[in-house]
N, C-alpha and C positions, 0 to 999 in steps of 0.2 A: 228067364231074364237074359237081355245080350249082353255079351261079353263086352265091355267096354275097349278094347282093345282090337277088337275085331280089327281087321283091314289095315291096321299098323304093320306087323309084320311084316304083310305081306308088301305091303308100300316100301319097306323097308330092305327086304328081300330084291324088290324090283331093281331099287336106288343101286344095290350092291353087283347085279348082275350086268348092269351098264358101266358101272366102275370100272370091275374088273376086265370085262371087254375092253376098255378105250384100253385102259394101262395094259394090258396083253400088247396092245397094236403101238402104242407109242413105247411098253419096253423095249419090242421090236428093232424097232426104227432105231432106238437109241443106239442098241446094242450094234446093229447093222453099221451103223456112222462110225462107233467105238473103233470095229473092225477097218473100217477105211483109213481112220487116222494112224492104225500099226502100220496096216499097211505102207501110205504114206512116210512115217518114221523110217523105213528103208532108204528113203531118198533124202532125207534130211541128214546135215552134216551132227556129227559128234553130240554136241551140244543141245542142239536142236531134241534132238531125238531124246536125250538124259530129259532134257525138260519135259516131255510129252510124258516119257514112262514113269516122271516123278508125277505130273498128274494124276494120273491114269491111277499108279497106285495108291492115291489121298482118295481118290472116288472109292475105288476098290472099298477102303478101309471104314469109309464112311456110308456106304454102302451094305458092310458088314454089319457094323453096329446100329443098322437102321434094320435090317432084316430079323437079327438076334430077337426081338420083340413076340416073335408071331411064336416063340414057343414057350408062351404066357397065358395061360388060359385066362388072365384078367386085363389083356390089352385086347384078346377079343371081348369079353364081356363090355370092354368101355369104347372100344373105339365107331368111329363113325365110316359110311359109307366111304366117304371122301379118304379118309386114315388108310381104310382096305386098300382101296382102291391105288394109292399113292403108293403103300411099301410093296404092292403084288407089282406094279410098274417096277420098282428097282429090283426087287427077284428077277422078274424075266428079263431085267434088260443085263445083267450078270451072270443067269443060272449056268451057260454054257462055260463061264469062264473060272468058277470060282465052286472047288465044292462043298463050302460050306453055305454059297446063298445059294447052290443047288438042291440042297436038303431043307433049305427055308421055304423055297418053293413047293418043294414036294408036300412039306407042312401044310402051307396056304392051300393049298389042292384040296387035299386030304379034312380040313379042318374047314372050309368053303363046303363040300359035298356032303360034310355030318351035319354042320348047324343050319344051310339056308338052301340042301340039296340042290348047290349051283355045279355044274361040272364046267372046269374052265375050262374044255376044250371048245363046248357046244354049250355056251350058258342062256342059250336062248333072249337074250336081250334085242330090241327092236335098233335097226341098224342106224335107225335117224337119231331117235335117240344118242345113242354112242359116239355121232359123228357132231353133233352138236355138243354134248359133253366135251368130245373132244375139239371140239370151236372156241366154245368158251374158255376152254383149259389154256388153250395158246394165247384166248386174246388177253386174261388176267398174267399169264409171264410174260407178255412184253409190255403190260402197262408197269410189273413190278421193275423190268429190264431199264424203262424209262425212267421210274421212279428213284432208281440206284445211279439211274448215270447224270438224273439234275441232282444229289444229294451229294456225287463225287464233286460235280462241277464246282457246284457253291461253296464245298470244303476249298478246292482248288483257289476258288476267286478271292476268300476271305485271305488265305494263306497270303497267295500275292501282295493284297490290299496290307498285310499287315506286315511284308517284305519290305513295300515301299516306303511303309509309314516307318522302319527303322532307318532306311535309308536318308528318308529325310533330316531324320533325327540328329543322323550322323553329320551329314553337312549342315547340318544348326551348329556342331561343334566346329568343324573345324571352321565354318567362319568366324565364328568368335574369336579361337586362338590365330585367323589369319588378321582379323581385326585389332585383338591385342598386340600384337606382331608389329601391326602398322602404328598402331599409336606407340613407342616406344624406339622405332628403328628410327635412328640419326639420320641417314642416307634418306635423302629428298628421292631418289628413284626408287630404292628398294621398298620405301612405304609406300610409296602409287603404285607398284606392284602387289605388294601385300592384301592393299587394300583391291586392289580387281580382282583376287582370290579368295575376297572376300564376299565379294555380289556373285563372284562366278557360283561359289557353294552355295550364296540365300537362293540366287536362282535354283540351282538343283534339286535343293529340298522343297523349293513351291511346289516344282514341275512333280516331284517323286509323292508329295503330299497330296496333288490334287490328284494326280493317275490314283493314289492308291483309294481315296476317297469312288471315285469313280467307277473303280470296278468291285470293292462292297455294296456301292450301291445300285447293282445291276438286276435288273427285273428279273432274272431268272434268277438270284438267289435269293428275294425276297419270295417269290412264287414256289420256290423247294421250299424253304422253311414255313410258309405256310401251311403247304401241304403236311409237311413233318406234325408241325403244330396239330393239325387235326387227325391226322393218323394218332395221335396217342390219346386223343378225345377230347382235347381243347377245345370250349365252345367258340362256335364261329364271329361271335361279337368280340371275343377278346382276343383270338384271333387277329381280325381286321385294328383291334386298337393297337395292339401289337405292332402290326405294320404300317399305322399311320405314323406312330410313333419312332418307327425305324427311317421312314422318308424322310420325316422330317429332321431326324439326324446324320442318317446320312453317313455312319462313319461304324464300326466297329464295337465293342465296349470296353476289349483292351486299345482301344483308340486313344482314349484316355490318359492312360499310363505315357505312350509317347509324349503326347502334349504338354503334360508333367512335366517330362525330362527337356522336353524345348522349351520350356517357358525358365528350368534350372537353367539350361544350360545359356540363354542370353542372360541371364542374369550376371552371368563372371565376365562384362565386359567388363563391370566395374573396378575387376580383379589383378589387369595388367597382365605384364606378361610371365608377373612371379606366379598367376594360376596355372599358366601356360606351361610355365616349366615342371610345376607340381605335377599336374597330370600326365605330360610325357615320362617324370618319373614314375609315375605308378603305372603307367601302361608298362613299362620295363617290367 
């Protein structure tokens, strides 16, 4: 009878010895770069330099406890080509620096050439292979590169949007209290003062309301949350309801709450200027 297995391993075998080849040549690299940037921290001022070596040592650390794994005989049992391949990359891109992922590597070595008789020096892998492996490896880090810098952006943009929308908020106040101000002041000039201090702030808060509307509602952060949306599995139809439903709002969801507090806060015109005074007491 054939083994139903047959030609798995070896399939499996094959996947692992192009792994570790590419992650050999981009440790490499990495480690090589590492070196440039010490280098370079010579020339950088004080500061400069503290910052790079407080990097440098977060990798280091995290680097460690990423290597620690391989002397588990049940993260090799579980892990995948890809798995190998990725922690045998941070050994050699550390091994010369560090002698504890130097002994991680030795591990990987050693535990490569018992279980899949790969020798990482000569693992016999086809070169096209490895160089495509390592094509694809670059082109998926800089779609995730992109995919973190529209997810920063749109944190950004919301932030803003919801900057402005306090700002607005605020000048809904104080025209109120410049509006109650004006109905109450005796002085025919001080209240036509009052009150242009009054349109000057409703103006501000349009101007601060509509900017802030405007940049929540920017296609690039409806287009990162989509994508976020289907990164976590959301089907694609509710999805798209999702963001028809966001165009056509147009605003935020703590949006809202500001709106609230502007729709209170014209309400104390009715209040005079004994509101006026009340709340400047309690801002005290």
């Amino acid at each position: 009878m054939v083994d139903e297995t047959d030609g798995i391993e070896e399939a499996i075998t094959g996947q692992i010895r192009v792994a570790v080849t590419a992650a050999a040549q981009v440790g490499q690299a990495i480690g090589r770069a590492r070196e440039e940037a010490l280098r370079r921290a010579a020339t950088l001022d004080e500061r400069q330099a503290r910052e790079l070596r407080s990097r440098l040592d977060a990798e280091r650390a995290a680097a460690r406890a990423e290597v620690a794994q391989v002397n588990r005989s049940e993260w090799w049992d579980n892990s995948t080509p890809e798995q190998i391949g990725r922690t045998y990359q941070v050994a050699r891109a550390w091994q010369g620096e560090d002698s504890e992922i130097s002994r991680a590597e030795q591990r990987m070595s050693d535990e490569l050439r018992s279980r899949y008789g790969i020798d990482v020096h000569d693992t016999g892998a086809s070169p096209d292979d490895v160089r495509q492996l390592i094509r694809l490896q670059s082109e998926r880090a800089e779609r995730d590169r992109q995919s973190d810098g529209e997810r920063t952006r749109a944190a950004a943009e919301e932030a803003e949007a919801l900057r402005l929308l306090a700002v607005a908020d605020q000048e809904d106040w104080r025209a109120d209290e410049a509006r109650a101000a004006a109905e109450f002041e005796p002085d025919a000039e001080e209240r036509e003062r009052a009150r242009d201090q009054a349109e000057q702030h409703e103006r501000t808060a349009d101007r601060a309301r509509e900017d802030g509307k405007t940049t929540y509602d920017s296609a690039d952060r409806r287009s990162s949350t989509a994508t976020e949306l289907e990164r976590r599995g959301i089907a694609q139809e509710t999805v798209a309801t999702r963001m028809r439903a966001d165009v056509s709002q147009a605003k935020p969801a703590t949006a809202a709450v500001a709106a609230g507090k502007t729709k209170a806060a014209k309400a104390r015109k009715t209040r005079g200027r004994g509101a006026q005074v009340q709340r400047t007491g309690l801002d005290r």
